[in-house]
C-alpha positions as a printed Julia matrix, in Angstrom:
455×3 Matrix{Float64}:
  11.96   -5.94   24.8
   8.95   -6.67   26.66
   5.71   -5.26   26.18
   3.58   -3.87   29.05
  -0.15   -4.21   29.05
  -3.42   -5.42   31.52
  -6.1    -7.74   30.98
  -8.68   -5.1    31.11
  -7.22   -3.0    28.42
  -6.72   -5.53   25.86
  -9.97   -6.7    26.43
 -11.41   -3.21   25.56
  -8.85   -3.09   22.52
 -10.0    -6.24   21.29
 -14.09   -5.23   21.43
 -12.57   -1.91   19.56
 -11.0    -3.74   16.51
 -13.44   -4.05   14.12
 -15.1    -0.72   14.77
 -14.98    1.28   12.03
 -16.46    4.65   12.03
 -14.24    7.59   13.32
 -13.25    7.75   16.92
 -12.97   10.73   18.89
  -9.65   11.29   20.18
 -10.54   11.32   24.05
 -12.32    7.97   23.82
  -9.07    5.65   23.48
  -6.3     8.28   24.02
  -3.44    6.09   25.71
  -0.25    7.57   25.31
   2.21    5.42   23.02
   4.45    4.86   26.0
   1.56    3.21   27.81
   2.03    0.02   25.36
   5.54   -0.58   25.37
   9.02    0.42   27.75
  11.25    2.95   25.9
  13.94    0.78   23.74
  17.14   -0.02   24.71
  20.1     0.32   21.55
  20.89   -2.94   21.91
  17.2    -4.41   22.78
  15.77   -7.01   20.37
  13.35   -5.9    18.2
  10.62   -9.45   18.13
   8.87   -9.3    15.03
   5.6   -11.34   13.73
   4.06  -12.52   11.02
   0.32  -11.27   10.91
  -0.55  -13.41    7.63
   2.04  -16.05    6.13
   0.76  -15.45    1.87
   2.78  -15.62   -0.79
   4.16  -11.85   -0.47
   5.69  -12.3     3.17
   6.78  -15.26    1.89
   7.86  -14.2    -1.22
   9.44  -10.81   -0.29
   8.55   -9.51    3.59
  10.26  -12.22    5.16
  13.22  -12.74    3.43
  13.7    -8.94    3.35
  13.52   -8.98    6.77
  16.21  -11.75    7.55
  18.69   -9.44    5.16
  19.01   -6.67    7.86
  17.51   -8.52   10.92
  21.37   -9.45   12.65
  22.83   -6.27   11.92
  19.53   -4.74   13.53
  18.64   -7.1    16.56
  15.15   -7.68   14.8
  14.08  -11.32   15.11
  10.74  -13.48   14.3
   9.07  -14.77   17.21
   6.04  -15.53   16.25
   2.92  -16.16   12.9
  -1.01  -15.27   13.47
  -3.08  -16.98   10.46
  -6.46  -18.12   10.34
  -5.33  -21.34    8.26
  -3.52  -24.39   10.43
  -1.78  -24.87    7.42
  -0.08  -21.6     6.68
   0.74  -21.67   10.26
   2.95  -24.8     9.78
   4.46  -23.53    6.74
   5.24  -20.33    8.49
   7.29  -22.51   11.19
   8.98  -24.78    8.54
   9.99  -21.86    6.5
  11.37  -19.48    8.95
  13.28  -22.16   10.42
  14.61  -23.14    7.21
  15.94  -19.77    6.87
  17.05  -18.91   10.24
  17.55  -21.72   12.32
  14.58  -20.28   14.44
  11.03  -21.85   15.48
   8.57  -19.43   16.03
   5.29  -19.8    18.11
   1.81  -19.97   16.18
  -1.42  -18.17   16.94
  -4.73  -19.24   15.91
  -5.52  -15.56   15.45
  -4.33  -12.03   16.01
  -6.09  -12.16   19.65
  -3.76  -15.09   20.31
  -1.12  -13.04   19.29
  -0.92   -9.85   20.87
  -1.57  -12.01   23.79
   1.6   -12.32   23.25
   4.64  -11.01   25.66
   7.43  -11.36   22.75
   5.72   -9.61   19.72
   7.06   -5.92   19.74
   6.09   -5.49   16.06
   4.27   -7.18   13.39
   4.45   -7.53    9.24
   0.98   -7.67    8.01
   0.34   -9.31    4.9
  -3.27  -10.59    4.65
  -6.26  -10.03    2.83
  -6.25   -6.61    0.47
  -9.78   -5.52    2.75
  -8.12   -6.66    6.23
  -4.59   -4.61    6.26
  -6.52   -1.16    7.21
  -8.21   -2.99    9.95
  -5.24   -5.05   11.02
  -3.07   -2.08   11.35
  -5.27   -0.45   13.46
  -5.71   -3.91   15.41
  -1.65   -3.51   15.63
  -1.14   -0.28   16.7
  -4.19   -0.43   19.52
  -2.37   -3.11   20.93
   1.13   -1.12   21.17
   2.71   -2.6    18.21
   4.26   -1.29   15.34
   3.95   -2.38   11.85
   4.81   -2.33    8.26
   1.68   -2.93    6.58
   1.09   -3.95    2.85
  -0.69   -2.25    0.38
  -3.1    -1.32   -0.81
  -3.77    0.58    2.64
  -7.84    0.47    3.05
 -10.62   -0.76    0.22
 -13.21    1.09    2.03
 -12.92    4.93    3.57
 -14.68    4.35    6.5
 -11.48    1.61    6.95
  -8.78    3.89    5.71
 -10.42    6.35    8.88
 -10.41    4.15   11.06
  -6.67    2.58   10.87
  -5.38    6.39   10.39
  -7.14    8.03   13.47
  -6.06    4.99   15.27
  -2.15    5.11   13.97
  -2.13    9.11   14.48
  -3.49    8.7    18.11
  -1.23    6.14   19.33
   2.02    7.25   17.64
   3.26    4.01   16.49
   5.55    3.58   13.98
   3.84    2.27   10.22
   5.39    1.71    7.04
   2.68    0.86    4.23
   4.1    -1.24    1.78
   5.02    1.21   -1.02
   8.22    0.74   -1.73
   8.94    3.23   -4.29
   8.98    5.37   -1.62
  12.71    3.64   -1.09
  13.68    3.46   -4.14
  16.98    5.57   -5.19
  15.4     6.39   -8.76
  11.99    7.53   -7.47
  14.08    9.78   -4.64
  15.83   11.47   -7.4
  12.41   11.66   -9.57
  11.0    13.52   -6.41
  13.76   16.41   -6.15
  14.54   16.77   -9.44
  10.82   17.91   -9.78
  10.64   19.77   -6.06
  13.79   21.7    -7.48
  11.87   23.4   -10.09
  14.29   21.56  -12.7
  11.25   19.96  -14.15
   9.09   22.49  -15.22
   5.08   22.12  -14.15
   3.67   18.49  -14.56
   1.22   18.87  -17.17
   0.5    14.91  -17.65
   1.57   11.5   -16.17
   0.8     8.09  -18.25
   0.71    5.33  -16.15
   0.24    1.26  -17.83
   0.37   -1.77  -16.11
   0.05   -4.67  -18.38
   0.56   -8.7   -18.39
  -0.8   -11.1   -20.11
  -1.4   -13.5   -16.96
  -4.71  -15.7   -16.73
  -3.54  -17.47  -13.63
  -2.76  -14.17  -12.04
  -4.18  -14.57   -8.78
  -5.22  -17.54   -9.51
  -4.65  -20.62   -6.7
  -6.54  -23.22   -8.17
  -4.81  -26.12   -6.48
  -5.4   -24.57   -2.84
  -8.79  -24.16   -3.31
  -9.12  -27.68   -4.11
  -7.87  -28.74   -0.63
  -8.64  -25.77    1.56
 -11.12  -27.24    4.05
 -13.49  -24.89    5.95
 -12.84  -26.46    9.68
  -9.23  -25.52    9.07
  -9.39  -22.32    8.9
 -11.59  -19.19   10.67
 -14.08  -18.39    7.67
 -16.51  -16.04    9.97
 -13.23  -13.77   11.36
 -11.62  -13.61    8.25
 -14.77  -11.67    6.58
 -14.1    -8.74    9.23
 -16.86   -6.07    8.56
 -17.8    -7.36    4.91
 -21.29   -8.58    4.02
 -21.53  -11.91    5.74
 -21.58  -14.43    3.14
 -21.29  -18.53    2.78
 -17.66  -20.32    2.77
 -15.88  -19.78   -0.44
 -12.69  -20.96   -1.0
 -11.96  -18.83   -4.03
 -12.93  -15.56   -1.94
 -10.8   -17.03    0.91
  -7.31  -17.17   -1.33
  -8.46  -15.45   -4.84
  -9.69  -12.79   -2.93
  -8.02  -10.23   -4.98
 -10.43  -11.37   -7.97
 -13.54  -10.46   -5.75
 -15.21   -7.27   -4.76
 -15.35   -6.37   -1.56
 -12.74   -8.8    -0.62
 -10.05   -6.76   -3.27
 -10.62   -3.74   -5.89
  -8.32   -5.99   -7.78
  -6.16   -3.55  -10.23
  -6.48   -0.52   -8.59
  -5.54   -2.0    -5.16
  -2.8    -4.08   -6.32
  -1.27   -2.58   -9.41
  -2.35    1.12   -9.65
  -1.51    1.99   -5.49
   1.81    1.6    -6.38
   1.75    4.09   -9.49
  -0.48    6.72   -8.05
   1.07    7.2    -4.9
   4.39    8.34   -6.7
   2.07   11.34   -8.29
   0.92   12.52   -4.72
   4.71   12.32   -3.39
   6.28   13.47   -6.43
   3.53   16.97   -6.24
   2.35   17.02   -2.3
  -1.56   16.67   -4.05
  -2.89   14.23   -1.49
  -5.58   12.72   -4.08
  -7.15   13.59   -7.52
  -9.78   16.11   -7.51
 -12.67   13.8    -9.91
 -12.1    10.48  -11.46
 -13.5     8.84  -14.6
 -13.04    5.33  -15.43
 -14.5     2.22  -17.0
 -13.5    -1.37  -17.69
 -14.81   -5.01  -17.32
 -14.16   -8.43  -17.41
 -13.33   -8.73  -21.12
 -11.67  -11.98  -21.49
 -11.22  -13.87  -17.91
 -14.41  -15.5   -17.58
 -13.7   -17.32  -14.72
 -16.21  -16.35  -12.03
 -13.91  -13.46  -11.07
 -16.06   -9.57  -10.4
 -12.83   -7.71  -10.75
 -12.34   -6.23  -14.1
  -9.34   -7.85  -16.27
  -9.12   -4.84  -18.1
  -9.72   -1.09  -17.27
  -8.91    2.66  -17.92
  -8.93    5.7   -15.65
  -8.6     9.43  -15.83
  -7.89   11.86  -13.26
  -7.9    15.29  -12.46
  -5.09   16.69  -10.58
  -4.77   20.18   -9.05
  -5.4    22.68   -5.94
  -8.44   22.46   -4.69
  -8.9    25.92   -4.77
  -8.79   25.6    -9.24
  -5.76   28.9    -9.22
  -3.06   26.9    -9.78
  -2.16   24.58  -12.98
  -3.1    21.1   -12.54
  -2.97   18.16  -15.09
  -4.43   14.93  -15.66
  -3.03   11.16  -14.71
  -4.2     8.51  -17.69
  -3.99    5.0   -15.91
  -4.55    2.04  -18.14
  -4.26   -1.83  -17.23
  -5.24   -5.01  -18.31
  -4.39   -9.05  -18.04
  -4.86   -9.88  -21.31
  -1.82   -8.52  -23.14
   1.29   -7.48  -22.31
   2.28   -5.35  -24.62
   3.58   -1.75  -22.93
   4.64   -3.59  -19.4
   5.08   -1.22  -17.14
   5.58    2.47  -17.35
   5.54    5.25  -15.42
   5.72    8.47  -17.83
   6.17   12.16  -16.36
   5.4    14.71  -19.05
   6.22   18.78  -18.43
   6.22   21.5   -21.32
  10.05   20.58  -21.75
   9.58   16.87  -22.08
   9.21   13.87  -20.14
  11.04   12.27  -17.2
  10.58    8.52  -17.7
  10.72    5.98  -14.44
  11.3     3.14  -17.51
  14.17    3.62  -18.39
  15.03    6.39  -15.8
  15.88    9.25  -18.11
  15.22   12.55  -18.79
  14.68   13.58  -22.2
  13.35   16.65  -24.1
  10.93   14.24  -25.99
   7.74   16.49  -26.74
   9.41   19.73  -24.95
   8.41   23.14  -26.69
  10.61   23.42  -29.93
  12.05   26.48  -31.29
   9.81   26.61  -34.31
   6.59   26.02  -32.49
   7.66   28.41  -29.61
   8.65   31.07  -32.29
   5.51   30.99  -33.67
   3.57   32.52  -30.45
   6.77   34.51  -29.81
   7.98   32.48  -27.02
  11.66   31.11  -26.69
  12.09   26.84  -27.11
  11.9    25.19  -23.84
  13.6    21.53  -24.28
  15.2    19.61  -21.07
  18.13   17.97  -21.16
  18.62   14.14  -22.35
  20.46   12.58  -19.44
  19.86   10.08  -16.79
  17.99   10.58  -13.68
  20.99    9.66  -12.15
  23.52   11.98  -13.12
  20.52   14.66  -12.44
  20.52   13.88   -9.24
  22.51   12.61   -6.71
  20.13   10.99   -3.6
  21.79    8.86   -1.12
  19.19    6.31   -0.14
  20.57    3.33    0.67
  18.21    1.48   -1.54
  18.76    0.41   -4.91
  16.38   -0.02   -7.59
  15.59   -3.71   -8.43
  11.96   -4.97   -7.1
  13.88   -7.13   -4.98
  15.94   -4.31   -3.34
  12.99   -1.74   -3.12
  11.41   -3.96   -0.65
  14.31   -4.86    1.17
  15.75   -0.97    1.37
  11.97   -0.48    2.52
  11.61   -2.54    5.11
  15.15   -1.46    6.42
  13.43    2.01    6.52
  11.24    0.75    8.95
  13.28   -1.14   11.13
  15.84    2.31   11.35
  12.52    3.92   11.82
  11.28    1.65   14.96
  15.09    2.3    16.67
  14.85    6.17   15.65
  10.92    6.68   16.22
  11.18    9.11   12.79
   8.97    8.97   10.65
   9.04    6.09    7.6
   9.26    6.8     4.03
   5.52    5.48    3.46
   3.92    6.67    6.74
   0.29    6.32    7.28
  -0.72    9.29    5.34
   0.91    7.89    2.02
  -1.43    4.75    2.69
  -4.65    6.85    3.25
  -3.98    9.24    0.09
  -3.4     6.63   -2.26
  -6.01    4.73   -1.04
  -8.49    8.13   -1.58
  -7.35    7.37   -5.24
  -7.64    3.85   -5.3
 -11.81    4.08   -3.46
 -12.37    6.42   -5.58
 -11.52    4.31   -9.19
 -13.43    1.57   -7.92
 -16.24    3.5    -7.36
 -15.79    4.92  -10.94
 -15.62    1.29  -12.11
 -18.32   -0.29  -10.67
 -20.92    2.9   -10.65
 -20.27    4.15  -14.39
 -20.59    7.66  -12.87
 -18.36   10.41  -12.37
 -16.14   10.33   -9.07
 -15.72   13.31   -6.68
 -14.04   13.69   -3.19
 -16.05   15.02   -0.26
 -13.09   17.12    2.1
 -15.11   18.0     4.94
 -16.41   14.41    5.29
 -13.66   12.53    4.36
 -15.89   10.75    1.56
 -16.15    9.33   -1.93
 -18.48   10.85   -3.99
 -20.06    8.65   -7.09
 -22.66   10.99   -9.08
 -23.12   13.07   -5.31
 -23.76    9.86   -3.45
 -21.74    8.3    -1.2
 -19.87    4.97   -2.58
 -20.49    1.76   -0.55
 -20.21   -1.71   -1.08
């Protein structure tokens, strides 16, 4: 599959990159067909690595390989900033498929490129939004990890520019694959449910080297690597190479929790209800125990408000707690209606809490309990996808390679990025203001105590 493309317009592409603020839609409105000839069945999908971290190694890559014969996808190809992740990208894809890829200093380098149809980004939490939009501009698609943008003037920005050029993006939620969550989502869109009227959401460990990468940023050496490119459109600051690779534990590199941890969780409430994004958030934390030069909080709490904008319909709140310094609780993902709870745990429904017979009597109302039973035998979703960590990402990213032969749309599509990132901006601004969050509709912005949040 070759793509098709002139000097002159990725030279304009390129200027456009970094540019944040919303575009109008006549100013770089190329048809999708303009980047790319139509794909054959039996063309080769070439696939590359924008970022070689620990998650594409880790998970991306690997569940790439799992479906790439069987779908004619193939790497050709790693962009990172670091010589030294490039060579590991070469050694380890070659390990595990025999190929050798080609390396590019940067993503200019790459979409350079004649053999790169599509791209897995997996970079900095603060770069995705922009490196998506980078992506698609240049005619490519891409799965894209979360959490989608840090900033809303980002999340904008990558969304306009994914909407107006009709690629094909998968943000990296993979519940959205998952054969559990699938049934969670129709058992509630069937009414069997009953009305959410809470959702408690923990993610706990009790993990001070969490993000951590002491060792690397011992040897990291600022020549190596493109310091000045890799801050994008954040405050320019002086080489540090904890902000470099323990990003996530600095603000505005990384939200840390929320962008990490809690994007997964909260974007199952928006699927599970069609609510794109709380209504007000309240939150607070800090840095309680981890006092190791991080700005990220180690431990924090947030409550949101859930409904219709227009306040006629029921609504209910999402409590979101996490922290690093105990792991007691795990992970949980608790659904709670008036008949009892539907718990993505252990995957059951139960009528824990439901409306008993003697309480119900009381007000002259009749007992409403649900069922105890599985999720499973609730039911019956054929995904594909089963429900390990491991297979979420892989039945994920096979959603997105169907998706590039099909052109449908992918279970995560860009809109499932740019809610849950609403969520996620609008925690940290909770976090880090101390006043009460609100979302503006008409502009699109996050509201701390009526102002604008910015970093």
């Amino acid at each position: 599959m070759t793509m098709n493309s002139d000097n002159s317009r990725r030279d304009f592409l390129k200027k456009s990159v970094l540019t944040t603020a919303g575009v109008g839609l006549g100013a770089l409105a190329f048809p999708a067909s303009s980047y790319s000839k139509i794909m054959g069945a039996n063309d080769r999908v070439n696939v590359g690595i924008v970022g070689f971290s620990n998650r594409a190694k880790s998970a991306l890559i690997p569940a790439m390989l799992r479906h790439s014969k069987e779908m004619n996808f193939e790497f050709t190809a790693v962009s990172d900033l670091w010589s030294r992740r490039r060579e590991e990208a070469v050694a380890y894809v070659k390990d595990k498929s025999g190929l050798t890829i080609a390396t590019a200093r940067n993503n200019d380098e790459l979409y350079d490129r004649k053999d790169v149809d599509a791209v897995i980004v997996s970079t900095a939490d603060f770069q995705h939004a922009l490196h998506c939009k980078e992506a698609v501009e240049a005619g490519r698609d891409a799965y894209v990890e979360k959490p989608f943008a840090e900033t809303m003037a980002d999340a904008r920005a990558a969304k306009e520019a994914v909407l107006r050029t009709g690629k094909i993006v998968q943000v990296g939620s993979q519940r959205r694959s998952g054969a559990n969550y699938h049934a969670a989502n129709q058992y509630i869109k069937d009414g069997k449910f009953g009305d959410i009227v809470a959702v408690e959401m923990t993610w706990n460990v009790n993990q001070p080297g969490r993000w951590r990468l002491p060792e690397l940023t011992q040897q990291i050496r600022k020549e190596d690597t493109d310091w000045e490119r890799f801050q994008m459109n954040r405050p320019k600051a002086d080489w540090d190479p904890r902000k470099y690779l323990e990003f996530r534990l600095f603000w505005p590199y990384s939200s840390g929790i929320p962008g990490q941890w809690m994007a997964h969780q909260i974007d199952t409430v928006h699927w599970f209800t069609d609510i794109p994004h709380p209504r007000s958030v309240a939150a607070n934390g800090g840095i309680y125990l981890w006092k190791d030069g991080r700005e990220n909080f180690d431990t924090m709490t947030a409550v949101f408000d859930y409904g219709p904008l227009d306040d006629k319909s029921k609504g209910f709140q999402v409590i979101y707690s996490s922290r690093f310094t105990n792991g007691a609780g795990g992970t949980k993902e608790i659904y709670f209606s008036n008949g009892g709870e539907l718990n993505l745990d252990t995957n059951r429904i139960t009528p824990n809490g439901g409306l008993n017979e003697r309480n119900a009597g009381a007000m002259g109302m009749k007992a409403n309990l649900l069922p105890d039973m599985a999720l499973g035998e609730a039911v019956k979703t054929e995904t594909g996808a089963d429900t390990g960590v491991d297979d979420l990402t892989s039945a994920h990213m096979r959603n997105w390679m169907d998706c590039i032969r099909s052109r449908k749309k992918p279970n995560a599509d860009v809109m499932a990025g740019y809610n849950h990132s609403i969520a996620n901006i609008m925690t940290t601004a909770a976090l880090r203001t101390g006043q009460f969050v609100t979302f503006d509709e008409e502009k699109q912005e996050v509201l701390a105590g009526g102002k604008v949040f910015q970093y």
